[in-house]
VOBA-1610 file (N, C-alpha, C; in pm, whole numbers, padded with zeros to 5 digits, always signed):
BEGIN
Unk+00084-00120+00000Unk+00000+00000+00000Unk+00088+00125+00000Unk+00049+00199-00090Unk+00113+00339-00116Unk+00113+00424+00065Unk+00242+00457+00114Unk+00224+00550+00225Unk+00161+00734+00187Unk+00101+00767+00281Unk+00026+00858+00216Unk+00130+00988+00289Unk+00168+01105+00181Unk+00242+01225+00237Unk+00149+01347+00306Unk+00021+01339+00305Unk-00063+01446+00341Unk-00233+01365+00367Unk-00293+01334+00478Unk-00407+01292+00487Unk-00456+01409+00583Unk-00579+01442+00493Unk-00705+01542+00589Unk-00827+01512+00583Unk-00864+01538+00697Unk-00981+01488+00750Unk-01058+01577+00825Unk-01181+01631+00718Unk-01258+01677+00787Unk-01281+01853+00839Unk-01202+01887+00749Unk-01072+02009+00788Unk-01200+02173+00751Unk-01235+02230+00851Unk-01343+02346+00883Unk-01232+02460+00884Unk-01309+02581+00815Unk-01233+02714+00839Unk-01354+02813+00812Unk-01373+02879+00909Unk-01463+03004+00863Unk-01402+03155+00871Unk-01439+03228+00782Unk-01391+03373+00817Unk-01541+03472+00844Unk-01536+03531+00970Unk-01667+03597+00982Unk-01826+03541+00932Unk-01812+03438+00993Unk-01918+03335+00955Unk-01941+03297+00792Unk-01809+03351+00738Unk-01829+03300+00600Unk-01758+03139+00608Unk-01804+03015+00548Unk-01743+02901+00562Unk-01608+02873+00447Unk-01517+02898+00443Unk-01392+02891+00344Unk-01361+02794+00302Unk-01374+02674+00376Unk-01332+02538+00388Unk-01466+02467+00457Unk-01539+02407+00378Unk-01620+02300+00478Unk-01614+02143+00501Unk-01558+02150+00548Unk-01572+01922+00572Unk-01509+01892+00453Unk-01383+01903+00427Unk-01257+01896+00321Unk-01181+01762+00363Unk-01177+01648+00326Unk-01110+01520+00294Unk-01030+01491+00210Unk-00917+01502+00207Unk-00891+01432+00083Unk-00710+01362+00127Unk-00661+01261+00044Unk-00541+01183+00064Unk-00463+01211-00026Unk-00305+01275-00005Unk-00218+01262-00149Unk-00103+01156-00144Unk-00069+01067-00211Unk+00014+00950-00190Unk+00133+01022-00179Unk+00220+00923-00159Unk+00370+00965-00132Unk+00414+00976-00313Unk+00517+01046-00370Unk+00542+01016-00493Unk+00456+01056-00562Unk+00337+01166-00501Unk+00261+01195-00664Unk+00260+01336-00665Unk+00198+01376-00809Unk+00175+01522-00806Unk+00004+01529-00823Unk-00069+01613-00754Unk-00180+01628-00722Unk-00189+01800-00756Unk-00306+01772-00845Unk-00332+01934-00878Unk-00476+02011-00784Unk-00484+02047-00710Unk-00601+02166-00639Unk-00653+02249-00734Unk-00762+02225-00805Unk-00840+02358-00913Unk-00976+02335-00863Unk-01015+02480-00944Unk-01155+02542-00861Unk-01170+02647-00933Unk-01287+02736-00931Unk-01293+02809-00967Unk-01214+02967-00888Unk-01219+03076-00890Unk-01139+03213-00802Unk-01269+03157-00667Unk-01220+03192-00528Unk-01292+03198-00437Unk-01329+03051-00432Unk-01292+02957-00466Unk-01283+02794-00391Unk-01256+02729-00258Unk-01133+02853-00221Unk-01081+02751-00062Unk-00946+02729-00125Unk-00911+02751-00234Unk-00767+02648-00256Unk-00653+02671-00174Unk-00602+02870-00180Unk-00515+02893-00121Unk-00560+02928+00049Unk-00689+02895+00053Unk-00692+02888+00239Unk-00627+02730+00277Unk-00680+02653+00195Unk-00626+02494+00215Unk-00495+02468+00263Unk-00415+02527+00156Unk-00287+02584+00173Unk-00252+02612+00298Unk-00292+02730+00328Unk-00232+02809+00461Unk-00317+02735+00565Unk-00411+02669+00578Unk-00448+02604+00706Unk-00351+02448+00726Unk-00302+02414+00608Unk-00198+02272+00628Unk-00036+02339+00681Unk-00024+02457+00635Unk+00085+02477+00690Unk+00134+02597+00818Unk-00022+02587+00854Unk-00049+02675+00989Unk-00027+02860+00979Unk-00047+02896+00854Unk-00091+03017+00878Unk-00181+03100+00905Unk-00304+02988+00873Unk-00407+03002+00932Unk-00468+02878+01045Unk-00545+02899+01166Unk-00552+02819+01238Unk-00685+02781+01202Unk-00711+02590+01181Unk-00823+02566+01131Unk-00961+02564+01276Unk-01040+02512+01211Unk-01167+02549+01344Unk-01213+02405+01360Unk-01156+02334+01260Unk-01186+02178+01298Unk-01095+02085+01181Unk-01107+01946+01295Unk-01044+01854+01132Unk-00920+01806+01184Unk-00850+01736+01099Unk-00703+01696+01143Unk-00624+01672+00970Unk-00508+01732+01068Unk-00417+01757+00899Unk-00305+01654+00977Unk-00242+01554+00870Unk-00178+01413+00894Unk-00042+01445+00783Unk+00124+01469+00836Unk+00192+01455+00728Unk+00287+01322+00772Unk+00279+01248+00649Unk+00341+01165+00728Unk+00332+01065+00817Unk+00171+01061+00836Unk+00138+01004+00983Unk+00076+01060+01106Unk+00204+01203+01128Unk+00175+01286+01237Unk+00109+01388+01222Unk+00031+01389+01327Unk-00049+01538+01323Unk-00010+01684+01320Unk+00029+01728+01217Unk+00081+01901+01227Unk-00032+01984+01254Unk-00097+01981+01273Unk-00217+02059+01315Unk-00200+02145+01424Unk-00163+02260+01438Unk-00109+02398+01507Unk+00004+02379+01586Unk+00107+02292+01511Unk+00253+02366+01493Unk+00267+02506+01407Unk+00361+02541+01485Unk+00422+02636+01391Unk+00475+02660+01289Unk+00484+02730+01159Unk+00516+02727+01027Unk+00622+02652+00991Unk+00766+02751+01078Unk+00881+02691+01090Unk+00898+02560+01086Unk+00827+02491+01200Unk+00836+02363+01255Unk+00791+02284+01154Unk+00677+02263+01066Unk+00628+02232+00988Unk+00694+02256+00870Unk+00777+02339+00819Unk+00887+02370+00716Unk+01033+02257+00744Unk+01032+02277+00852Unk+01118+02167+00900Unk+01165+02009+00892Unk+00981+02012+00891Unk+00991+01834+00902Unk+00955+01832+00687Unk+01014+01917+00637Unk+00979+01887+00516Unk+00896+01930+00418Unk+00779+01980+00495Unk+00669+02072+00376Unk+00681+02180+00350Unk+00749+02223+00275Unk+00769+02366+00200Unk+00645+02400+00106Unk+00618+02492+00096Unk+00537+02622+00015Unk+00596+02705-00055Unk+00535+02768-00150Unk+00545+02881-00246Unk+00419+03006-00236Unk+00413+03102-00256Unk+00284+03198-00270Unk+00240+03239-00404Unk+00143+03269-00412Unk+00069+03290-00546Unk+00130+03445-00567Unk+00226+03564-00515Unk+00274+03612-00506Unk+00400+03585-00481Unk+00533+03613-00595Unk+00684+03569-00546Unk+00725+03637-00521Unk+00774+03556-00364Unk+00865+03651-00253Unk+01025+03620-00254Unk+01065+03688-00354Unk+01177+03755-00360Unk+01292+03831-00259Unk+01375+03757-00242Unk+01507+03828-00165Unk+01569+03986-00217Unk+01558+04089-00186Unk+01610+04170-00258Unk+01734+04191-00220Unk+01778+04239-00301Unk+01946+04281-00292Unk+02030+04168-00278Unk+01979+04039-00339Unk+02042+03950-00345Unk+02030+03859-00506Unk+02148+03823-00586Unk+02187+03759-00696Unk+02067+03649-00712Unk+02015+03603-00808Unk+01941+03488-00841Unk+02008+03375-00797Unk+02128+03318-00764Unk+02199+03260-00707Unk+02163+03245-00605Unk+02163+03349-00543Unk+02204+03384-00375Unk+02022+03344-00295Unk+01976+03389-00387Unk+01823+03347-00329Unk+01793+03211-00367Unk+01863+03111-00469Unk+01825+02965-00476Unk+01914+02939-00329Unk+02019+02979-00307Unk+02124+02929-00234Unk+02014+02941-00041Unk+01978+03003-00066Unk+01914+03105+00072Unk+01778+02980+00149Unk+01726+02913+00044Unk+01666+02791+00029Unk+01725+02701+00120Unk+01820+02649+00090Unk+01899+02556+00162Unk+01956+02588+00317Unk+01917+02700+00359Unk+01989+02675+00497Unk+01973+02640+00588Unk+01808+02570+00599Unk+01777+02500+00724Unk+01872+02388+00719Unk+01930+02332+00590Unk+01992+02214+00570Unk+02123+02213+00596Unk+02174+02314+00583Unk+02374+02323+00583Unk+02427+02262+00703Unk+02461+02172+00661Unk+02562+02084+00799Unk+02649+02130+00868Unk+02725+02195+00788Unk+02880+02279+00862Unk+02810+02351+00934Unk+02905+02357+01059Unk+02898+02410+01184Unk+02885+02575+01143Unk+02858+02677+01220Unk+02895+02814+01193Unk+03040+02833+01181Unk+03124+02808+01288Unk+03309+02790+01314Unk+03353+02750+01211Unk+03304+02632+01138Unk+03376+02576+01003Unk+03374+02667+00904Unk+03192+02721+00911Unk+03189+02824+00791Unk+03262+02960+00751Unk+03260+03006+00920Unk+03346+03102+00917Unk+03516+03129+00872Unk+03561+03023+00956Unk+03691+02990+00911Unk+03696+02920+00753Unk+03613+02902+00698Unk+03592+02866+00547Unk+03676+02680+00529Unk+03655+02564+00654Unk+03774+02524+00600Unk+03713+02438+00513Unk+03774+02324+00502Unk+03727+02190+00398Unk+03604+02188+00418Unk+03523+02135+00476Unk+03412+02084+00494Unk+03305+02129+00426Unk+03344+02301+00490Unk+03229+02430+00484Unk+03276+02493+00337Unk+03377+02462+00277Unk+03410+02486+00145Unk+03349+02383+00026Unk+03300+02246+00062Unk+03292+02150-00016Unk+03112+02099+00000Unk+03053+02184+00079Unk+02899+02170+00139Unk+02874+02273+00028Unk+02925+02414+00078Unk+02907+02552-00014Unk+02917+02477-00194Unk+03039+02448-00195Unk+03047+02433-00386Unk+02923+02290-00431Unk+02893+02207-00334Unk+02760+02145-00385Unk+02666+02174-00410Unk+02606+02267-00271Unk+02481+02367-00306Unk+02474+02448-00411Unk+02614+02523-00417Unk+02577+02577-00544Unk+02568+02476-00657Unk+02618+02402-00681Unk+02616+02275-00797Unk+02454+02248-00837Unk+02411+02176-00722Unk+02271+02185-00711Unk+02181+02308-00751Unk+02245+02440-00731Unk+02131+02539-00685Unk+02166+02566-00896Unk+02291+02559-00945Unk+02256+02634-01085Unk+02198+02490-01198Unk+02247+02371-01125Unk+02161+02236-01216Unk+01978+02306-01255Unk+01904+02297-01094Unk+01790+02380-01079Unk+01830+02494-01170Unk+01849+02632-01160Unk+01836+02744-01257Unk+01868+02687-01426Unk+01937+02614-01450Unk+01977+02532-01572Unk+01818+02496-01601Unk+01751+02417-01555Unk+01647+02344-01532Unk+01522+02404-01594Unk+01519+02558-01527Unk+01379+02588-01604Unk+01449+02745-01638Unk+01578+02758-01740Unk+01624+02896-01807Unk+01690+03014-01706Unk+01738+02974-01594Unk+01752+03052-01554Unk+01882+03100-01563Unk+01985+02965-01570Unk+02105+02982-01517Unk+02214+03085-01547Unk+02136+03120-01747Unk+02197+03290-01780Unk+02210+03371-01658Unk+02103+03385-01590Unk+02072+03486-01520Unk+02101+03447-01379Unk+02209+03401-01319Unk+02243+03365-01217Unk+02312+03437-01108Unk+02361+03532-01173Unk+02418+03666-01075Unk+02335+03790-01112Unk+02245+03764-01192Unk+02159+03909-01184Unk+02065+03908-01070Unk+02052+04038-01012Unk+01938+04081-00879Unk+01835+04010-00907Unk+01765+03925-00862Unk+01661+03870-00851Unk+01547+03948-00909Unk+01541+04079-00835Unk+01446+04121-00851Unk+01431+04193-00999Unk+01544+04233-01086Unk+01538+04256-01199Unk+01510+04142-01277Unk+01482+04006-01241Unk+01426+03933-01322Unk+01268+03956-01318Unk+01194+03918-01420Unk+01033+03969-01490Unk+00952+03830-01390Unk+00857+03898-01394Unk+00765+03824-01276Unk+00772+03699-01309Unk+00780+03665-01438Unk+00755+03472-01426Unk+00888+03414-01445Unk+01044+03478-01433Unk+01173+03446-01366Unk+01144+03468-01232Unk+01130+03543-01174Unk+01110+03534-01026Unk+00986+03452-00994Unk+00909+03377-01011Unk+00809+03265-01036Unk+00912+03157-01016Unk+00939+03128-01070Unk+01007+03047-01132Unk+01122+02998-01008Unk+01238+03122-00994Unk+01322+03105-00913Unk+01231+03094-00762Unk+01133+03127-00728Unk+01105+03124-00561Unk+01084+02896-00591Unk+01040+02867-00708Unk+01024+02708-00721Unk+01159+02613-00652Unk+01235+02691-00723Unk+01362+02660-00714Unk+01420+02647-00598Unk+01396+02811-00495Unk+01421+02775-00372Unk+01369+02680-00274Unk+01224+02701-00325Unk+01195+02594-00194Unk+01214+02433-00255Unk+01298+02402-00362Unk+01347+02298-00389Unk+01497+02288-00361Unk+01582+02367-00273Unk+01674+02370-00225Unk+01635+02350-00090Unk+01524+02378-00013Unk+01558+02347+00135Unk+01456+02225+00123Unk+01507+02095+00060Unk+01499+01980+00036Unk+01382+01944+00090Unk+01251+01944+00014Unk+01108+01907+00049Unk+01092+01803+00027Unk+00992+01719+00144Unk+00945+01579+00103Unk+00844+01574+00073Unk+00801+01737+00074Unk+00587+01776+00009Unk+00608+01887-00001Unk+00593+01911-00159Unk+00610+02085-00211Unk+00478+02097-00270Unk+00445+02234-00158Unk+00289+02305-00208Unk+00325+02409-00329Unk+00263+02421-00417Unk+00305+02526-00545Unk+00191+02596-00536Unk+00132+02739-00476Unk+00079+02831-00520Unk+00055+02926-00638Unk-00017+02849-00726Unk-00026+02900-00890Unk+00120+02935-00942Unk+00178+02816-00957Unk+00353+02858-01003Unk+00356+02881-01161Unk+00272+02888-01198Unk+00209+02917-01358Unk+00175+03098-01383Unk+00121+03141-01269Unk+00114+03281-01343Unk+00154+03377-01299Unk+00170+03445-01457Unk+00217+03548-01463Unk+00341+03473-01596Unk+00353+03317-01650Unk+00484+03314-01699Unk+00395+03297-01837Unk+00527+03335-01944Unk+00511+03281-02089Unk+00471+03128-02100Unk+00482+03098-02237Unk+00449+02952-02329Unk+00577+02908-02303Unk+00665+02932-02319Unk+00800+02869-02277Unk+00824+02865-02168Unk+00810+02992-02089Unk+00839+02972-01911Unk+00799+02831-01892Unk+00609+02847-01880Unk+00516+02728-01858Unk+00578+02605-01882Unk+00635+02567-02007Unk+00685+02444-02063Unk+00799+02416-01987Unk+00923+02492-01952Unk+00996+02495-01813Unk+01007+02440-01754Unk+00858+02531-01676Unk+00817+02451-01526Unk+00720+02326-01536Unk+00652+02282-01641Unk+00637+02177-01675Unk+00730+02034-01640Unk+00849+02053-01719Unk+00947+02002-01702Unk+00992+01981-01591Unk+01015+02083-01489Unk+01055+02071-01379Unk+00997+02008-01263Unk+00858+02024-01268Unk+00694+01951-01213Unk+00761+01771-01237Unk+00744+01751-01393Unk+00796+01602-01394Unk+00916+01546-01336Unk+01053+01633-01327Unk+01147+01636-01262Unk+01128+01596-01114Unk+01100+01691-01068Unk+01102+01663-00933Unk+00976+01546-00861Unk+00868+01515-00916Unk+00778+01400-00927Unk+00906+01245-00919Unk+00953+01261-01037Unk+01026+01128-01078Unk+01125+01133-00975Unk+01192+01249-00871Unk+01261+01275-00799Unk+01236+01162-00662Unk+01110+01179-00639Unk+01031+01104-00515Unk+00980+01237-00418Unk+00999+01325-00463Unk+00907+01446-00385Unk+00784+01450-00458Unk+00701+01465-00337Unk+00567+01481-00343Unk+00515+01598-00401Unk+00470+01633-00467Unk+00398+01786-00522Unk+00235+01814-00512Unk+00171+01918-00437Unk+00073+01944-00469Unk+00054+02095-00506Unk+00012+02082-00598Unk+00010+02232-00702Unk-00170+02307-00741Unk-00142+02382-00678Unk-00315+02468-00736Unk-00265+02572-00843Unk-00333+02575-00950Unk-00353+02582-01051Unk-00458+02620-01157Unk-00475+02751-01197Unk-00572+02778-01325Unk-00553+02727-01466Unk-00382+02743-01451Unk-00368+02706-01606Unk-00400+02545-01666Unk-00532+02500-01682Unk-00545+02380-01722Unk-00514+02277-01780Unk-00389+02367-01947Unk-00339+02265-01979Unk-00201+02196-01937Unk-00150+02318-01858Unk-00035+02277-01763Unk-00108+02153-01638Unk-00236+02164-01571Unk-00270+02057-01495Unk-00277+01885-01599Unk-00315+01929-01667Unk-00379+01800-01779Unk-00251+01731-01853Unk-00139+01768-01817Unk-00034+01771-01887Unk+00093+01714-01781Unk+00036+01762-01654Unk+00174+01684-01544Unk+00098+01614-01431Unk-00021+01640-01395Unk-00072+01587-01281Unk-00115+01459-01242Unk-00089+01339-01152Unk-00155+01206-01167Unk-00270+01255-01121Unk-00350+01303-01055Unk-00469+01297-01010Unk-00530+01459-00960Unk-00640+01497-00994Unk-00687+01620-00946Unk-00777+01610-00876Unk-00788+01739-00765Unk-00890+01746-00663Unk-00946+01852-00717Unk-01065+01893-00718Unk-01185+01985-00695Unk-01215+02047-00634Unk-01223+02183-00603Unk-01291+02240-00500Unk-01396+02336-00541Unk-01502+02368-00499Unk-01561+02453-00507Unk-01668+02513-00384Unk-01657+02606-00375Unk-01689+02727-00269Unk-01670+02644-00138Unk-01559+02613-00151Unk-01520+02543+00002Unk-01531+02436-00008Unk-01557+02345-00072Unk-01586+02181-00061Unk-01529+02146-00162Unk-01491+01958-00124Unk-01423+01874-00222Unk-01524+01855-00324Unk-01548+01851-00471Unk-01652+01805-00501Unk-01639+01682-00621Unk-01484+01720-00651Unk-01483+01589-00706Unk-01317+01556-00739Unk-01290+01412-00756Unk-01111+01377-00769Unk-01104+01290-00851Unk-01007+01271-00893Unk-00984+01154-01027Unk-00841+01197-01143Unk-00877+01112-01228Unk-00708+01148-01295Unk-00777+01296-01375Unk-00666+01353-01430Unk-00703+01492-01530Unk-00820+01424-01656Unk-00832+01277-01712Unk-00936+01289-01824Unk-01081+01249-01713Unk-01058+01166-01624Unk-01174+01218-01561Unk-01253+01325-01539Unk-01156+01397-01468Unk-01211+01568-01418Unk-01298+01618-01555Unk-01174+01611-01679Unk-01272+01679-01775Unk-01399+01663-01826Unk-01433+01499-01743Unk-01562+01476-01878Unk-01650+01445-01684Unk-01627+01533-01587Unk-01712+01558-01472Unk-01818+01649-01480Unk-01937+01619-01472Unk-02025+01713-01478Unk-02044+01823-01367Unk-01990+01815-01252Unk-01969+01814-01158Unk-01837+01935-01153Unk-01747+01911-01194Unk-01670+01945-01243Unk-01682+02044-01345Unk-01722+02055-01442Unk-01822+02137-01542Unk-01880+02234-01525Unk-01966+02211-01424Unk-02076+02313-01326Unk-01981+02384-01242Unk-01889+02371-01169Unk-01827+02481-01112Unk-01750+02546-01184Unk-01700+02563-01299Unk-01620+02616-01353Unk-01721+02735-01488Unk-01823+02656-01495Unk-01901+02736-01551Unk-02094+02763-01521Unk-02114+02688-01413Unk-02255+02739-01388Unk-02377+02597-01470Unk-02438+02570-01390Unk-02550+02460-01422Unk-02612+02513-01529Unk-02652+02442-01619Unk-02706+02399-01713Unk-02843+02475-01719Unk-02906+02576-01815Unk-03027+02603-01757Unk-03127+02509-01880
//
């Protein structure tokens, strides 16, 4: 039996008696990529922030792994492995496209501070991997031209792009992707396409919310549904499409 990287159960969120999330279930296996779509105003990116405690849920139990993360703290929960992205990229400023893949990795750096400082072997041969790693990634989805330019002078769907990157440096065993699709070109997209299958075949887990459809239909084993707060339907991407169910939230019942 497949071990499961994310089981929820049951999972309530209201804002001012509005319901955001109602009685939300759903399982993502270890090893897959799982796409979250819905229509704007679904629940997707509250889903998000209630699994990784930025928002505190009002009921339910969130399972990574087994264990209950359910109001740990972000950190702590970043820790044991589940990294995030925002539907907004948050960018390091005043720091090289480099320097912000590199910035990723430091919950992970082994060398001591003393080693690092004094620069010796160790902390010299940790440093030239990460970077190894960090420009393979920028190589990966076009970036690596642009590897000492300011981050922030890269165009919104390079900086898209590179925040992917980072939180694939501080080595995730469940990467949430907050619409990592917009704002980029036909080529960006194809990219991060690439990179989606990459890191899948990797053995990291991916769950990605997503408008751009043919980017879902194109990398995802299985999609979830949401609409106005509820699961309403899951299955592989040719399922979803021929869901009536599915259908109706994206465009309105049938008159």
């Amino acid at each position: 039996m497949t071990e499961l990287a994310l089981e929820i159960k049951n999972l309530w969120k209201s804002f001012g008696g509005v319901k955001a999330i109602s009685d939300v279930s759903l399982s993502v296996p270890q090893g897959s990529l799982t796409a979250v779509i819905g229509p704007n105003g679904a629940g997707k990116t509250t889903l998000f922030n209630l699994v990784t405690s930025l928002y505190p849920a009002d009921a339910g139990e969130v399972k990574f792994y087994g264990e209950s993360i359910l109001g740990l703290g972000p950190g702590e929960i970043a820790a044991r492995g589940l990294i995030r992205t925002f539907q907004t990229a948050r960018i390091f400023p005043g720091m090289s496209a480099l320097e912000n893949a590199l910035a990723g990795a430091h919950m992970h750096a082994k060398s001591a501070v003393r080693r690092q400082m004094l620069w010796l072997p160790g902390a010299r041969a940790e440093e030239h991997a990460l970077a190894a790693k960090a420009d393979a990634l920028l190589e990966l989805v076009g970036l690596e031209p642009f590897r000492n330019m300011a981050a922030t002078d890269l165009p919104m769907g390079g900086q898209k792009l590179l925040e992917v990157v980072r939180a694939l440096m501080a080595g995730p065993r469940l990467l949430l992707l907050d619409e990592p699709a917009a704002g980029l070109n036909d080529a960006e997209t194809a990219d991060l396409a690439e990179l989606l299958r990459a890191v899948r075949d990797s053995g990291i887990t991916v769950i990605v919310v997503e408008h751009n459809m043919s980017l879902v239909m194109g990398v995802a084993d299985r999609v979830i549904v949401l609409d106005a707060g509820k699961s309403v339907a899951a299955g592989t991407p040719r399922e979803m499409q021929k869901d009536k169910r599915v259908i109706a939230a994206y465009v309105g019942e049938e008159t």
